[in-house]
N, C-alpha and C positions, 0 to 999 in steps of 0.2 A: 531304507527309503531309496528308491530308481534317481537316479544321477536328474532326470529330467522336474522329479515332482523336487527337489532339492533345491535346483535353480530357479521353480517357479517362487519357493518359498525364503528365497534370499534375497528375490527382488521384492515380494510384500512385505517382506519384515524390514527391508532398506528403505521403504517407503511407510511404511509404519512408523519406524524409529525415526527420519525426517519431519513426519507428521507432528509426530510427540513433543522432538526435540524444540520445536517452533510453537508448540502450544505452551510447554514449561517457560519457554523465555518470556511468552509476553503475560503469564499470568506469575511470573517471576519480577516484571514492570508493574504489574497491575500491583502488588504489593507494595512495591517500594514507594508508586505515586501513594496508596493510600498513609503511609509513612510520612512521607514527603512529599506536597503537592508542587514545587520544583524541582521533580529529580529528572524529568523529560522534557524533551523539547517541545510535545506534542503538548503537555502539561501549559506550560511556560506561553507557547502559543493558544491558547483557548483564553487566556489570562488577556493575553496582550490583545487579539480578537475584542473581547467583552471590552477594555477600555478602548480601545480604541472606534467604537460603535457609540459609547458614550460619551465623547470628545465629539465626534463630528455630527453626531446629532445636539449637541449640545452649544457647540457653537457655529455650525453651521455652515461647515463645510462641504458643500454639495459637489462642490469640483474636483475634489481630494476623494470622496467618497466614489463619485463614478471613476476616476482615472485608478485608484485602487483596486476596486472588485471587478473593472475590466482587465486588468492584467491576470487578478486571481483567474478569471474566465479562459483567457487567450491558450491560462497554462493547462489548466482543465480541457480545453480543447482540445490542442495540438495531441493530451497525453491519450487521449479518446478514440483520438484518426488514426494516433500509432498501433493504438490496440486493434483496432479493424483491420490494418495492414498487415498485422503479424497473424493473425488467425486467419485472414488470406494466405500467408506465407504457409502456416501449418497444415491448412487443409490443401496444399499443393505440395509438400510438404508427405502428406501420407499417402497422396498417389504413386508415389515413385518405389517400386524395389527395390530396382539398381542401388538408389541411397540408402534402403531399410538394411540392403547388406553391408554397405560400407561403413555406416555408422557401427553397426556391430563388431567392427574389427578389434576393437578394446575392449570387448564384453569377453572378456577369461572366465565371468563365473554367472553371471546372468543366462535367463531364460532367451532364448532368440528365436522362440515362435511368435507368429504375425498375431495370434489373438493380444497377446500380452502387448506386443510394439502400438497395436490399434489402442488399449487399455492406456498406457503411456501420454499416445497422441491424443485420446481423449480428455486425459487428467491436462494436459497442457492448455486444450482447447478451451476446458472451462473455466481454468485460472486467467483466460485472457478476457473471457468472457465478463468475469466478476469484475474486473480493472474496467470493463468497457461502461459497464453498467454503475460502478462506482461513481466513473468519472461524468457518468453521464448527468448524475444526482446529482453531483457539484455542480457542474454549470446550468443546473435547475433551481436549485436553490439561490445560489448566487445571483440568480437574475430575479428572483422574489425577492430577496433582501438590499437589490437595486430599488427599488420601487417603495421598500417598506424604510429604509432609512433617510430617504430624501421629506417624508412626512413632518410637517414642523409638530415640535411638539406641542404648540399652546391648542392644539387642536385636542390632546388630551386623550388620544382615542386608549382605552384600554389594553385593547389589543397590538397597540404597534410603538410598546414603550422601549426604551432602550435595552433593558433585560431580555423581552422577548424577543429585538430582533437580531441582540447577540447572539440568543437560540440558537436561533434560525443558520446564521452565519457560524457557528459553531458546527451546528452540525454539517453543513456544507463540506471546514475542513475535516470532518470525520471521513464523510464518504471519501473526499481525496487522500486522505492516510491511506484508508483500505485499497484502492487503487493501487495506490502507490506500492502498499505491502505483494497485491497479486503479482504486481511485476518484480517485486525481490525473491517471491516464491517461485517465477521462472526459472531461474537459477540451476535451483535445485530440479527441477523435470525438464529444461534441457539436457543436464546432464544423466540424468536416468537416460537418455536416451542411447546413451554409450555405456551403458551399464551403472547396476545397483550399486558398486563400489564407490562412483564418480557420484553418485547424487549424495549419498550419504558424507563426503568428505567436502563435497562441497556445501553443504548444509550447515557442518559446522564454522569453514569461512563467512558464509552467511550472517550467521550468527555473530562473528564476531566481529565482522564490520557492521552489522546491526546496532549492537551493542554503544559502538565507537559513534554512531549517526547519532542515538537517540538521547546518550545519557549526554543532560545539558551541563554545558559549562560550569566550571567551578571560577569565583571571581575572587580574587586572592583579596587580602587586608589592602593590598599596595591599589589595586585597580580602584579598590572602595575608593580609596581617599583621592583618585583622580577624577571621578566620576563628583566627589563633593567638591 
């Protein structure tokens, strides 16, 4: 195999094996929730969501509800504008040579042709892209489930009971997880960009502060008996 098709194929298969290693982890979670419906945070919160949508329609908290799902909004926003920023940055970002060589200075075994660096920049662009568009469904949502939880309920409507409009808010925090996930997937295709070696190693720190984020607390005998 020519030195050149070698390098091309060390960076696909480093990005491959990145790809992989991140789909085994979370269908490695997807197991464990179905095991245990609090082994995640993400779990824990969809929980805590659902009552807490039952609570404030329930007794009527309408002040508490907006001052909540506006902050949920404010963060969803801000995380929305910064994705716009940063693929501004990228696409200014791949105009530049001068930097398409320097970043290369650590690339010992990667490919350092322009199509592949372009390939790179692309896979970056659209991971920013998914964050943008995630987040964007969150503060879409969240401003429907503004409107739908302020409904009293003696009015009965079928469609706007508390189940449904924890739905609704439920899936809101879905699209902000996947946001959130596109920007931890940065990570790892910033650092492709210094070479397949760097993305690959960092993929696994990824992981393993992934790991550290998502798996929820464990509340020892001692905390029980503080919390009764």
């Amino acid at each position: 195999m020519p030195f050149d098709s070698f390098q091309y194929a060390y960076d696909l298969y480093s990005f491959a094996a990145s790809v992989l290693l991140i789909i085994i982890y979370h269908l490695f979670l997807r197991r464990k929730v179905k095991r245990n419906p609090t082994y995640t945070v993400q779990t824990i919160n969809t929980i805590a969501r659902t009552a807490w949508v039952e609570t404030i329609m329930r007794d009527k908290k309408d002040i508490l509800a907006v001052q909540t799902l506006r902050n949920s909004t404010m963060a969803a926003t801000f995380l929305a504008s910064t994705s716009v920023l940063l693929i501004i940055g990228v696409l200014t970002l791949s105009e530049s040579d001068k930097l398409q060589t320097s970043w290369h200075v650590l690339n010992l075994v990667g490919a350092k042709h322009p199509e592949l660096w372009l390939v790179k920049i692309l896979s970056l662009l659209l991971d920013l892209f998914v964050a943008f568009f995630s987040f964007s469904m969150s503060i879409r949502i969240f401003n429907h489930v503004g409107y739908m939880i302020n409904v009293p309920l003696e009015l009965k409507h079928k469609m706007i009971t508390p189940a449904h409009v924890a739905t609704h808010l439920n899936r809101a925090g879905n699209f902000y997880s996947i946001g959130m996930r596109a920007y931890y997937f940065t990570v790892p295709l910033v650092f492709w960009l210094f070479g397949p070696h760097f993305m690959f190693i960092s993929t696994i720190g990824l992981l393993i502060a992934l790991y550290r984020i998502d798996r929820a607390p464990k509340i020892s005998s001692l905390e029980y008996s503080d919390i009764d």
